[in-house]
Structure formats: C-alpha cells, structure tokens
C-alpha positions as CSV (number, residue, x, y, z in Angstrom):
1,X,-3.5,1.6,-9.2
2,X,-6.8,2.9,-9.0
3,X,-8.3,-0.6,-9.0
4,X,-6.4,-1.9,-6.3
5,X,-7.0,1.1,-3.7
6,X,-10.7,0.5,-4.7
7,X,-10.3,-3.5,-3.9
8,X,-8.5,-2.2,-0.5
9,X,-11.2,0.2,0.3
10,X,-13.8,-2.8,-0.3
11,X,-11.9,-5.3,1.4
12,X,-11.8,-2.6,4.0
13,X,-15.9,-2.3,3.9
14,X,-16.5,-6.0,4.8
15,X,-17.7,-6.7,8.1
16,X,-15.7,-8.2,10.5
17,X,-18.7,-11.1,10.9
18,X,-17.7,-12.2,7.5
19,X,-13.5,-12.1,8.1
20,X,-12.6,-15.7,8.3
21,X,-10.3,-16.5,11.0
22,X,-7.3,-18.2,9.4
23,X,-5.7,-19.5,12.4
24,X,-2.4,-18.3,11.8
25,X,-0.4,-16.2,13.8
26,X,0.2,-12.8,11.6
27,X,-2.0,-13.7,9.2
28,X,-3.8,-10.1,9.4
29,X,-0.7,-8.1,9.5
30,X,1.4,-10.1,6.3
31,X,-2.2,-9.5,4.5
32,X,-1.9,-5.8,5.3
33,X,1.6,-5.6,4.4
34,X,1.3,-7.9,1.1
35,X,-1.9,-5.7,0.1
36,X,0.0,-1.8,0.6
37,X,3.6,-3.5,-1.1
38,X,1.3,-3.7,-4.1
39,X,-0.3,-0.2,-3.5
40,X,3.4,1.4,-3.1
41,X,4.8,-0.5,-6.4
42,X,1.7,0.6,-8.8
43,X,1.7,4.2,-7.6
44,X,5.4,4.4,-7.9
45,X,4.7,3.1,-11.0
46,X,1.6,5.1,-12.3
47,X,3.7,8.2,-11.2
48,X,6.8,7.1,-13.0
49,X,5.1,6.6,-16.4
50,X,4.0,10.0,-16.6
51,X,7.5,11.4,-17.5
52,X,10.1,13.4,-15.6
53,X,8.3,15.8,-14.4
54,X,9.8,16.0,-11.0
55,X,13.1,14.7,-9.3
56,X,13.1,11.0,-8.3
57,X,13.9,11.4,-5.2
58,X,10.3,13.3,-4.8
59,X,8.8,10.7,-6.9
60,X,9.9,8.5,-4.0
61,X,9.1,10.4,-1.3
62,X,5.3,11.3,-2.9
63,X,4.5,7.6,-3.3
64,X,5.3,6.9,-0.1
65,X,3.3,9.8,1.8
66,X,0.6,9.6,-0.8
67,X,0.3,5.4,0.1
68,X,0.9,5.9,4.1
69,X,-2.4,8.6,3.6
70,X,-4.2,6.1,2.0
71,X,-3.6,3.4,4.6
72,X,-4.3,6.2,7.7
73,X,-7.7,7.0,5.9
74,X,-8.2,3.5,5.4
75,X,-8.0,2.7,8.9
76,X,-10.2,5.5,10.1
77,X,-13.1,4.5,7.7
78,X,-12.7,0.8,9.4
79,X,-14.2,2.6,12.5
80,X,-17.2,2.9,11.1
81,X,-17.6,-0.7,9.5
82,X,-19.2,-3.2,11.8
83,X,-17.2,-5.5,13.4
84,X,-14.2,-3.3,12.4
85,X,-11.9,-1.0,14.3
86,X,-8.8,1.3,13.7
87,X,-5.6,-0.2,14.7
88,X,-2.2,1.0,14.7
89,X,-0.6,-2.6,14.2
90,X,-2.1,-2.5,11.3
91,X,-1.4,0.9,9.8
92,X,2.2,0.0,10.8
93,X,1.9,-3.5,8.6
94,X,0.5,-0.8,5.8
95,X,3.0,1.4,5.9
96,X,5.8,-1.0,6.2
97,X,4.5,-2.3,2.9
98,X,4.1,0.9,1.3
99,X,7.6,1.5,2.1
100,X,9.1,-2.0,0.5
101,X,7.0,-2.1,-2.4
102,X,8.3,1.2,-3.4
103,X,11.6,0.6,-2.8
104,X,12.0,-2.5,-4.8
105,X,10.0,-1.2,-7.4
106,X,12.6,1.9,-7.5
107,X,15.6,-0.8,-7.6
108,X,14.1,-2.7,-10.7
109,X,13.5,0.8,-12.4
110,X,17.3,2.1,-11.8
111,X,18.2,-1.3,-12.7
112,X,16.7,-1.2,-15.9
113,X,17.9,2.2,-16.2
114,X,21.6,1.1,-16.1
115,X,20.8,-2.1,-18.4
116,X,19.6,0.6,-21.1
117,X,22.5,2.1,-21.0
C-alpha cells in the first residue's frame, strides 16, 4: 500500500510537459479513478490484515477517509508541479475510486468469510 501511494505521489510529481496526450476522451479521469480503486482495495486490505481490532464498519469508513485525504493532498501538491494544477474533476475521479475499490474489496472479504464457514 505504501508503494503505490508513493508511485501516485510520483506520477503526481511529473510535469505536465511530459504527460502524453492520449487522445481519448476521459482518459485522465478513468486513470485517476483506476489508480485510487487500487489505493482503496490495498489500504482496506493492509488494515484488515492487522486483526480485529476495530468494528468493520469503521474499518470501512477509515479506508475510505484516509484514501479521499490522500487524493485531496495529492491534488494540492499538483499546484506546485509545473504544468500541473488542482482540480476537482479529478479529486472526484479519486474519490470515486477510493470508494469502489473499497467496496469490492469488502464484498470479496465477507464473501470469503461466508465460504469459510
């Protein structure tokens, strides 16, 4: 989990001289939403495997405001990258993804809850 908000935060670095313009529509925003869903499913995760130390409803709700930070402070720092700037289309792609990746990692863990038992 750490690894990947590290990649974000240097894909986040790059300036936006050296962003290659796909051409397709959305491209940007499913990139944003594809790179949080995996930031929402390993910290889900990464909290999960530490036992149950907490309800999971919290477990739930922590991922996701701990993600949707990480995205917000994300965006601010692009501000000050060249070439870069903070946008809320963006943060909403993020946070979208946050949300999703959590969620289906929380069905595939009550899933194999139920399978265990």
């Amino acid at each position: 989990m750490i690894i990947w908000a590290a990649m974000i935060s240097y894909t986040s670095s790059v300036s936006g001289d050296n962003i290659p313009d796909l051409g397709v529509i959305g491209a940007d925003k499913f990139a944003h939403f594809s790179e949080y869903l995996v930031l929402g499913i390993l910290l889900i995760r990464a909290i999960l495997s530490q036992g149950p130390k907490i309800s999971l409803s919290w477990v739930v709700i922590l991922s996701i405001i701990i993600s949707v930070l990480y995205a917000a402070i994300d965006e601010w720092h692009q501000v000050f990258v060249p070439g870069r700037l903070a946008s809320i289309f963006d943060f909403a792609a993020d946070s979208v993804g946050v949300v999703v990746g959590t969620l289906l990692y929380l069905r595939r863990y009550l899933g194999a809850k139920d399978k265990a038992v």
